[in-house]
C-alpha positions as CSV (number, residue, x, y, z in Angstrom):
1,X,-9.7,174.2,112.7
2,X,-9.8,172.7,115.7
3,X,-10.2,169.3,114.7
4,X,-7.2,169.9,112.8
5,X,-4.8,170.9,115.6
6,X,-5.8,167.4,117.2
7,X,-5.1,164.8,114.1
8,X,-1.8,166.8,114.0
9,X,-1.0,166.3,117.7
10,X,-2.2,162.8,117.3
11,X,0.2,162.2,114.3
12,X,3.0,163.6,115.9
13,X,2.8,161.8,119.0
14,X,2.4,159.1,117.1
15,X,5.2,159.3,115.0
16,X,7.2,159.9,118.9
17,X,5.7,156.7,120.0
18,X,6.9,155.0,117.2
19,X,10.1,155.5,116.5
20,X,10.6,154.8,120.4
21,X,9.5,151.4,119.9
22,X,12.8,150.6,117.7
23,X,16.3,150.7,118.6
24,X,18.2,152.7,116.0
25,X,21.2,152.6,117.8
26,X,21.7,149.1,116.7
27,X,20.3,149.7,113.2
28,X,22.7,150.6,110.3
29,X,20.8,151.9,107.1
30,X,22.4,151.8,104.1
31,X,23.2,155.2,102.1
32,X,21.8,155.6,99.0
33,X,22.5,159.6,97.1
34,X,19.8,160.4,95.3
35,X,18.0,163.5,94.0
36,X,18.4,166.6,96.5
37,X,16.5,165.6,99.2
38,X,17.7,164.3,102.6
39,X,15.5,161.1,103.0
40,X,15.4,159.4,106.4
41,X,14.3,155.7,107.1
42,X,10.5,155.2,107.7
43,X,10.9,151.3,108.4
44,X,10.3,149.5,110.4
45,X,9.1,153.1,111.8
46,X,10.3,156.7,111.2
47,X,14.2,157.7,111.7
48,X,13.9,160.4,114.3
49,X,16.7,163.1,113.1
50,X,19.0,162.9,116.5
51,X,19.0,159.1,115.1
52,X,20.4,159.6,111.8
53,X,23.1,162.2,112.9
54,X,24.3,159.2,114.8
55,X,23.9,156.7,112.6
56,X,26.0,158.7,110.2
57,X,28.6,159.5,112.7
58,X,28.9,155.9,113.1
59,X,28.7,155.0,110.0
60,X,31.9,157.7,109.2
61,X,34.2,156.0,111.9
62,X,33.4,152.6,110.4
63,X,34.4,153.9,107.0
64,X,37.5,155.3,108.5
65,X,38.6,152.3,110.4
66,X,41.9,150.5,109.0
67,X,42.3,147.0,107.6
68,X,45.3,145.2,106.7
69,X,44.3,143.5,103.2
70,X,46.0,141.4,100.5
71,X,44.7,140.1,97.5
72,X,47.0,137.7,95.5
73,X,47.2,137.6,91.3
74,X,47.9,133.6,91.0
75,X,49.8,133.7,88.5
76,X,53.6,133.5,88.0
77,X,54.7,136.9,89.6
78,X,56.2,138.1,86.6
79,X,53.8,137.8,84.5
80,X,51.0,139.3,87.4
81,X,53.4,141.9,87.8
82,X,53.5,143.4,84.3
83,X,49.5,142.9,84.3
84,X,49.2,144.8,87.8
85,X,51.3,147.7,85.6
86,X,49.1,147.9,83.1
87,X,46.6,147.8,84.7
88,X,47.3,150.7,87.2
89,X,48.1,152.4,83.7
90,X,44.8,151.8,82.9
91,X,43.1,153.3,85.8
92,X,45.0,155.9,86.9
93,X,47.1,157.1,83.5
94,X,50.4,155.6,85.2
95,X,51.9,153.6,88.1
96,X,53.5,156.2,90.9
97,X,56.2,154.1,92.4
98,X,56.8,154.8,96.3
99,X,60.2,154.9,98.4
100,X,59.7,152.0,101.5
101,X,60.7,152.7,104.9
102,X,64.1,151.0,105.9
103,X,66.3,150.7,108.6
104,X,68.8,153.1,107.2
105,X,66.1,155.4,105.4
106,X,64.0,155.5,102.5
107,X,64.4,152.2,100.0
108,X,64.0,153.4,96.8
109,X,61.1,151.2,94.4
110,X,62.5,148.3,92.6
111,X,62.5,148.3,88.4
112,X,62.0,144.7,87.6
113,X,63.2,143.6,83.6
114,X,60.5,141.5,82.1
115,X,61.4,139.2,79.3
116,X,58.0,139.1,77.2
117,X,59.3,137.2,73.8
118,X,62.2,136.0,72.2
119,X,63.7,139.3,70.9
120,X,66.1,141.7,72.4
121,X,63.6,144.2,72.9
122,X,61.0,142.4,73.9
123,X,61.6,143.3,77.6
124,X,59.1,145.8,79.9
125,X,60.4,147.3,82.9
126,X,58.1,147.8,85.6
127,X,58.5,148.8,89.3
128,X,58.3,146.2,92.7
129,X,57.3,148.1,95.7
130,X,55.1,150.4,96.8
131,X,52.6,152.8,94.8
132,X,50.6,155.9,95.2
133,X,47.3,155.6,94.2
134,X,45.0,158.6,93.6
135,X,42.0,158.7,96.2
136,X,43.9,155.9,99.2
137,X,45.7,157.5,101.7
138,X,48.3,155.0,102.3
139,X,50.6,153.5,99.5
140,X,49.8,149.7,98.9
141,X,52.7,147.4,98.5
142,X,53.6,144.6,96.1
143,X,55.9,141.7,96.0
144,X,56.5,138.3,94.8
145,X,55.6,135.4,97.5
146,X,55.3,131.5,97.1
147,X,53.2,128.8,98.8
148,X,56.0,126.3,98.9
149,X,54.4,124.5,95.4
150,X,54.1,128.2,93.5
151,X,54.7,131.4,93.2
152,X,52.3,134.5,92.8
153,X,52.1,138.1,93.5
154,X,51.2,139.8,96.3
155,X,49.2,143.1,96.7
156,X,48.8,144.3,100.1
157,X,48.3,147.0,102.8
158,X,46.6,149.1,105.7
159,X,42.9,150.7,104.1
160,X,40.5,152.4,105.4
161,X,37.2,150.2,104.4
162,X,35.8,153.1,102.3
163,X,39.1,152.7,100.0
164,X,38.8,148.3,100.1
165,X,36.8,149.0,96.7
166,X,39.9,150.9,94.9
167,X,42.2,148.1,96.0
168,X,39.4,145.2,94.6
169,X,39.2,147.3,91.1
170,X,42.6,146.9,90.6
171,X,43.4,143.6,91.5
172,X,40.4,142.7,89.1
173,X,41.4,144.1,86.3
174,X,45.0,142.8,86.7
175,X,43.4,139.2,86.7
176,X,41.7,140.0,83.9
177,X,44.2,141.2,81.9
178,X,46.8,138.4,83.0
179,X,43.8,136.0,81.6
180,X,43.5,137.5,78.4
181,X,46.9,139.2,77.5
182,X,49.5,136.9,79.9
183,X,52.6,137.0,78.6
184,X,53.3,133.3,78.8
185,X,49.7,131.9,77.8
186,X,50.7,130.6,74.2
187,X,54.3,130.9,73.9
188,X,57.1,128.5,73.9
189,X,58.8,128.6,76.6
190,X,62.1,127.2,78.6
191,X,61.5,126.5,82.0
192,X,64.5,125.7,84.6
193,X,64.8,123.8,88.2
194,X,67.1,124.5,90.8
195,X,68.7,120.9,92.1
196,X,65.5,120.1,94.1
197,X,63.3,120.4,91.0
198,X,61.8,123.4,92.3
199,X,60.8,126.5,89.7
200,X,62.5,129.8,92.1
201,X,60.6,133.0,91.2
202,X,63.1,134.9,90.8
203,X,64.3,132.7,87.4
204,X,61.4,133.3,85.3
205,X,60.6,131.4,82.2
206,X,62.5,132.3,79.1
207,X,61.5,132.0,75.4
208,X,62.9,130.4,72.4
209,X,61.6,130.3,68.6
210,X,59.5,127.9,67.2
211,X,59.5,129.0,64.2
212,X,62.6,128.6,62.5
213,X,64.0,125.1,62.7
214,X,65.1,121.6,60.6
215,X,62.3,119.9,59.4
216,X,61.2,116.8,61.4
217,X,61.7,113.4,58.4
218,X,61.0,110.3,59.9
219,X,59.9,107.5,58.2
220,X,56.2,107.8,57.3
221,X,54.8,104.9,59.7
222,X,56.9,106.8,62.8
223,X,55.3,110.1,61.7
224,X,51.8,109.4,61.6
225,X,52.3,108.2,65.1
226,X,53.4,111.6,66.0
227,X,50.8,113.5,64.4
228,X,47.9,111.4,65.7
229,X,49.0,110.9,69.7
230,X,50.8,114.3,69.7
231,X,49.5,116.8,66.8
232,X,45.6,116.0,66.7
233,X,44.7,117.0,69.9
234,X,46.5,120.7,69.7
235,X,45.6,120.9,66.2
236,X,42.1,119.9,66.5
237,X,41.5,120.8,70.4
238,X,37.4,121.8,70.2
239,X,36.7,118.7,68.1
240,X,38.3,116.0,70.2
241,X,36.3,117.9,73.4
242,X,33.0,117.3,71.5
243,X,33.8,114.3,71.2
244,X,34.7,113.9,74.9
245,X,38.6,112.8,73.9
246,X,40.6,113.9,77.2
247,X,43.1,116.4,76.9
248,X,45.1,115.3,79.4
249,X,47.8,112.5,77.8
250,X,51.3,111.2,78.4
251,X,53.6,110.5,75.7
252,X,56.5,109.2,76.2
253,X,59.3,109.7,72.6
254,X,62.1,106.4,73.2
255,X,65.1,106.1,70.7
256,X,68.4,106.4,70.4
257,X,70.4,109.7,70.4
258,X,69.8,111.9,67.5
259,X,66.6,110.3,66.1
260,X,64.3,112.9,66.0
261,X,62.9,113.9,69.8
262,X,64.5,117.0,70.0
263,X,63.3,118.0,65.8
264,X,59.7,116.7,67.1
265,X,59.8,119.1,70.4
266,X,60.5,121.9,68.6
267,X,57.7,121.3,65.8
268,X,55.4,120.5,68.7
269,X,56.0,124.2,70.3
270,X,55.3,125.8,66.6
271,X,52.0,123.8,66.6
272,X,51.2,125.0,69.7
273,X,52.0,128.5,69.1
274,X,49.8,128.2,66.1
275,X,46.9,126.9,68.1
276,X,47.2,128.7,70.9
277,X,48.9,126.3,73.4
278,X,51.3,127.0,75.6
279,X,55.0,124.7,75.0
280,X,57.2,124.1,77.8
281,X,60.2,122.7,77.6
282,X,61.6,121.4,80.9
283,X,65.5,121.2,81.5
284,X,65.3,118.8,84.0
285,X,63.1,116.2,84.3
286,X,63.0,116.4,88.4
287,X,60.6,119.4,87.6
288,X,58.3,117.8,86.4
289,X,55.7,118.5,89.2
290,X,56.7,122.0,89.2
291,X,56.6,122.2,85.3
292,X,52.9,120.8,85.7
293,X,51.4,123.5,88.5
294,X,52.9,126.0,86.1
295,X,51.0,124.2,82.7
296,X,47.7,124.2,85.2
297,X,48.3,127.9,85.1
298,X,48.2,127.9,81.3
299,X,46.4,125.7,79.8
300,X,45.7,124.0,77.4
301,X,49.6,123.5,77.8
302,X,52.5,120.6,76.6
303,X,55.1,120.0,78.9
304,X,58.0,118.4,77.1
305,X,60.5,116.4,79.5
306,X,63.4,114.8,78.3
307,X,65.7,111.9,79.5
308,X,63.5,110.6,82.4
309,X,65.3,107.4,82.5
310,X,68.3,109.6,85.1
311,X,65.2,108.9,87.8
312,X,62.8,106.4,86.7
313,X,65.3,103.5,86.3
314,X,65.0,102.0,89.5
315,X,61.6,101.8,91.6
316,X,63.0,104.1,94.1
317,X,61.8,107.3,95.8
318,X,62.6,109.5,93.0
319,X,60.7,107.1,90.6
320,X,57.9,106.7,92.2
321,X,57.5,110.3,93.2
322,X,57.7,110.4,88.4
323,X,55.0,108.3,89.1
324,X,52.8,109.5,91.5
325,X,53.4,112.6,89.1
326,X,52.0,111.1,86.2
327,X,48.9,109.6,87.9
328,X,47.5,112.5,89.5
329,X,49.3,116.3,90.2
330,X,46.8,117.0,87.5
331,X,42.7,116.2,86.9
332,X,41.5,114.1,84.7
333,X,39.9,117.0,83.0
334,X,43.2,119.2,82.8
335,X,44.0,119.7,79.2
336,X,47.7,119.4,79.3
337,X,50.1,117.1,77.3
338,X,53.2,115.8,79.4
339,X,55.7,114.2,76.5
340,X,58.4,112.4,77.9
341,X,61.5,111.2,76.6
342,X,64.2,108.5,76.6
343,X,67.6,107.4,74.9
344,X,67.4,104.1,76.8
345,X,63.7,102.5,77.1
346,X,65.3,99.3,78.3
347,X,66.7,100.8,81.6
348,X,62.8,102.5,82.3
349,X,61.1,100.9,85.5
350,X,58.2,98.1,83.4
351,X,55.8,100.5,86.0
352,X,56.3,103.6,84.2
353,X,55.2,101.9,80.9
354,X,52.2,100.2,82.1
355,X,49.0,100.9,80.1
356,X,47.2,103.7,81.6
357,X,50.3,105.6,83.1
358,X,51.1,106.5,79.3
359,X,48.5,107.1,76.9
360,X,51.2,106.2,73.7
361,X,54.9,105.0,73.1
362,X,56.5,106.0,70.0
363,X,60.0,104.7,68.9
364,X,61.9,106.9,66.9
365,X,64.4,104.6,65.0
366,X,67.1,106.1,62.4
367,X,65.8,106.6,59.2
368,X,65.1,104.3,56.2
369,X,66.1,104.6,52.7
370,X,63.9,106.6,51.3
371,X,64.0,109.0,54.7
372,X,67.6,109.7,54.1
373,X,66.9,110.5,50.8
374,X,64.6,113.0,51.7
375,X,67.3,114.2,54.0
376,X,70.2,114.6,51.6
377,X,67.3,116.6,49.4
378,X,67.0,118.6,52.3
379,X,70.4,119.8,53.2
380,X,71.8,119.6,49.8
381,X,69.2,122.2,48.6
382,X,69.6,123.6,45.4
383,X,72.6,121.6,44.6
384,X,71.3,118.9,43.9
385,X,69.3,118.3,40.7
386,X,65.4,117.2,41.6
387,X,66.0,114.6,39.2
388,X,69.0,112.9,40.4
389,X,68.9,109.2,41.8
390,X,69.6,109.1,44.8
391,X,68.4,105.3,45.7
392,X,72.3,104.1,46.0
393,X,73.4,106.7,48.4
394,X,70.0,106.5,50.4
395,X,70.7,102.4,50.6
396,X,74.1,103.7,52.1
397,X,73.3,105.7,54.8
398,X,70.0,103.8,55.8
399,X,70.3,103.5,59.5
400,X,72.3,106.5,59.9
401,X,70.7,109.2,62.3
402,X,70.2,113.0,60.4
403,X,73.3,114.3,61.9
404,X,75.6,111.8,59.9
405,X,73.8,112.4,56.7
406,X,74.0,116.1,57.4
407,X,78.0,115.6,57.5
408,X,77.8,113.3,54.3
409,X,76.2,115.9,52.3
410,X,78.5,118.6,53.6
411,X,81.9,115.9,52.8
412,X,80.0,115.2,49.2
413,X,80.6,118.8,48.2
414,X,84.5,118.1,48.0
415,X,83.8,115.8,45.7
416,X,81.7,118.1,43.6
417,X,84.2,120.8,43.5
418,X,87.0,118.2,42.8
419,X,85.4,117.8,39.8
420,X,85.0,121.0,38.4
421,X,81.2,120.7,39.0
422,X,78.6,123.6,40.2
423,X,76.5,120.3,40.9
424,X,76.0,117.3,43.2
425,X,75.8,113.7,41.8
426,X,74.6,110.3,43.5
427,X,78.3,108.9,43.3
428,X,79.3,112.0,45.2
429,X,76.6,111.4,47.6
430,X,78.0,107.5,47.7
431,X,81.3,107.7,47.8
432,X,81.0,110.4,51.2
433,X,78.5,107.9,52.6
434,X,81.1,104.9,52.5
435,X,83.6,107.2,54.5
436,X,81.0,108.2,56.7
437,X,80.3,104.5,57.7
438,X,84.0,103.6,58.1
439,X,84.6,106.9,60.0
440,X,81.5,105.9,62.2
441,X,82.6,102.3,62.4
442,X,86.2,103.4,63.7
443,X,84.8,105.8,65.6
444,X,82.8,103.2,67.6
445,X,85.6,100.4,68.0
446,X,86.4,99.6,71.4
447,X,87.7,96.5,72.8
448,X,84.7,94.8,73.7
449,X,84.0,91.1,72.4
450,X,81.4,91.1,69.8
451,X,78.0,91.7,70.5
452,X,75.4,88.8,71.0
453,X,73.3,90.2,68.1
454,X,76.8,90.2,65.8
455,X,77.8,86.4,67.2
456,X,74.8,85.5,66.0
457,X,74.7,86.7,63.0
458,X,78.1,85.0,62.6
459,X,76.7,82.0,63.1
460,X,73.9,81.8,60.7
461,X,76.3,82.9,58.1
462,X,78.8,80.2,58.7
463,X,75.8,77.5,59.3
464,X,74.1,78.6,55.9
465,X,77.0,79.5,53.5
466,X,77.4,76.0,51.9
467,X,77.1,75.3,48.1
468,X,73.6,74.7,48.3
469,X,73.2,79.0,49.5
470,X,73.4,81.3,46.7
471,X,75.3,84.3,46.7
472,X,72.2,86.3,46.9
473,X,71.2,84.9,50.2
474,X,74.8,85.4,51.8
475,X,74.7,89.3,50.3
476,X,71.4,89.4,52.5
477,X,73.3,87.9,55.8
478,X,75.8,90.6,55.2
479,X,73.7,93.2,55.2
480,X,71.2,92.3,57.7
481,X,74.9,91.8,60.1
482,X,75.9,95.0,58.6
483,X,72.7,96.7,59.9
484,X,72.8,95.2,63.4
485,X,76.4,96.4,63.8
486,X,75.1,100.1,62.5
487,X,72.5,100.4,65.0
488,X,74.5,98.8,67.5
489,X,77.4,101.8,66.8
490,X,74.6,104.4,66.8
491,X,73.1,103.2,70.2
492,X,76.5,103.5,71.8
């Protein structure tokens, strides 16, 4: 009995002597909860009880203490906004809007209208403010903000550090849900500059449909073009990373007006919308740097740019910023498209069109015989016979962009009706094609001398039309002078 009094006397001083060896005051265990016992520290030696009430006491003021925190969504701050809604939803069953402190009292929360898609009612609404959230003392606040080169969203305010994990949750799963269900990643969209090329938040993207347009007929050679530098790499996106193809190409679309660049953006976005690209059509060409953060956001993404010839004729600041834009505001490894387009190659700075700024050139040209054919098919629909030939009026109106034959077709049904007929024939086809070129040709007339192209083919005419030339040969001067003069017309 004895002998036991001592080893406990021995252990408890001990235990004394130990724990006075270590500083606790500048030691800070961790809490863990578990089971129903109070369980002290016993390294590096044994917690003494007075120790752990203040360890805890500290630890309760350090909890306590405020911080001013912000976390940002980097994304556009529409589209971060509506994921920050849902995902408060999520959470907490709903999103409790607060009135802000003002000058002259209480400023109610702001509703913010969302476009999500290219319906009417595709529109959310969601509140721009502050917001209650269940278990944080103070509101937080959110708002849009920009870094000068984008804009984001901003979620921010005083916390005690015990409540920095319920502001972390929620910005997390806002990411997460603007990564997986954005409201922009995939879509078509319309994307508009201010004057200084700069995308304001406040004028967020808008949407068009890519569904519903004209088909794009170009002559076969210029079409294969198009689906090889521009349609293989959306439509076929993990195959061409296998086989380490980069992602990242420049196209630049040259022609004159009403060729086709406008049909082929438009069947671009539905191919992208069908393999989950994002289009973005930009309306002014000085964006383009702006348009390209904004693609870096979405990828894979096009970016569709037309008439960049208004700044890249002349090698001057705002050319070579085009330039510098085209070399390297995006990584090597980005897997965006930038397809840029002209009405007037000849005026582009030779730089732009070096090899290795551009990865292809495609000329779009008005179409062939055989092309306008298909086109009178097309707009003439069921009123005209599958079987009828249609080789005469597609000789006719070879050269002539869509838009023309589009009229043709639509002054051919006079004829139809004139005669009594439910039906469209080649002759009425012909006939409205020979007006169309003199209307065209009149239209055109100005008092200009001829052309150098038309002088010459003036020449050769009068040099070769002898008695030796056969009539054949002369109907071929004709129409090859003919043509030039057509495209000439079209050009201007």
């Amino acid at each position: 009995m004895k002998e036991d009094v001592i080893d406990a006397l021995k252990e408890l001083i001990s235990s004394k002597t130990e724990a006075t060896k270590h500083n606790w005051d500048a030691l800070n265990p961790e809490i863990q909860y578990q089971g129903r016992h109070i369980t002290l520290p016993g390294d590096p030696g044994r917690m003494p009880p007075e120790k752990a009430v203040e360890a805890l006491q500290r630890l309760i003021r350090d909890e306590n203490q405020a911080f001013n925190m912000h976390e940002i969504i980097d994304a556009f701050p529409h589209d971060a906004l509506v994921a920050l809604n849902k995902a408060m939803a999520k959470l907490y069953g709903w999103a409790s809007p607060q009135p802000t402190p003002g000058f002259f009292g209480p400023k109610p929360p702001q509703m913010v209208s969302v476009k999500t898609g290219v319906n009417d009612e595709d529109v959310v609404q969601c509140p721009l403010g502050a917001f209650a959230i269940p278990g944080v003392d103070q509101p937080i606040n959110v708002t849009f903000d920009s870094d000068g080169k984008k804009s984001f969203l901003i979620v921010y305010g005083t916390f005690k550090k015990k409540h920095r994990h319920i502001l972390l949750e929620l910005v997390n799963e806002a990411k997460k849900i603007v990564k997986e269900q954005s409201i922009y990643r995939g879509k078509a969209l319309r994307l508009s500059v201010n004057s200084n090329g700069d995308l304001e938040m406040n004028n967020p993207p808008g949407f068009f449909d890519a569904t519903e347009h004209d088909p794009v007929l170009l002559d076969d050679d210029i079409l294969e073009q198009v689906e090889t530098s521009i349609l293989v790499p959306i439509q076929h996106t993990s195959q061409c990373k296998k086989m380490k193809i980069p992602l990242k190409r420049g196209v630049l679309l040259e022609g004159p007006y009403g060729t086709g660049k406008s049909l082929t953006a438009r069947m671009t976005a539905r191919v992208c919308q069908d393999n989950g690209w994002t289009f973005i059509l930009l309306d002014r060409v000085q964006g383009l740097r702006a348009a390209l953060e904004f693609a870096n956001r979405y990828s894979p993404a096009v970016v569709f740019a037309e008439d960049i010839d208004r700044i890249a004729e002349e090698r001057n600041e705002d050319a070579n910023d085009l330039i510098n834009t085209i070399d390297g505001v995006v990584s090597k490894r980005s897997e965006i498209m930038t397809i840029l387009t002209t009405n007037f190659a000849e005026k582009l700075n030779p730089v732009i069109l070096r090899p290795g700024r551009l990865d292809a050139v495609i000329s779009l040209r008005a179409p062939g015989p055989r092309t306008a054919e298909k086109l009178m098919r097309h707009y003439a629909g069921r009123l005209l016979d599958p079987q009828e030939d249609l080789v005469p009026a597609g000789m006719e109106l070879a050269g002539q962009i869509p838009a023309s034959i589009r009229e043709c077709v639509e002054r051919a049904k006079l004829g139809m009706i004139g005669r009594g007929a439910n039906k469209l024939e080649s002759r009425d086809l012909v006939i409205a094609a020979k007006t169309m070129k003199n209307h065209l040709a009149l239209l055109n007339r100005d008092n200009k001398t001829e052309t150098t192209v038309e002088r010459l083919a003036q020449s050769l005419k009068e040099v070769v039309s002898g008695p030796l030339v056969t009539d054949d040969v002369v109907d071929d001067i004709r129409y090859i002078k003919d043509t030039v003069r057509d495209i000439d017309n079209t050009v201007n």
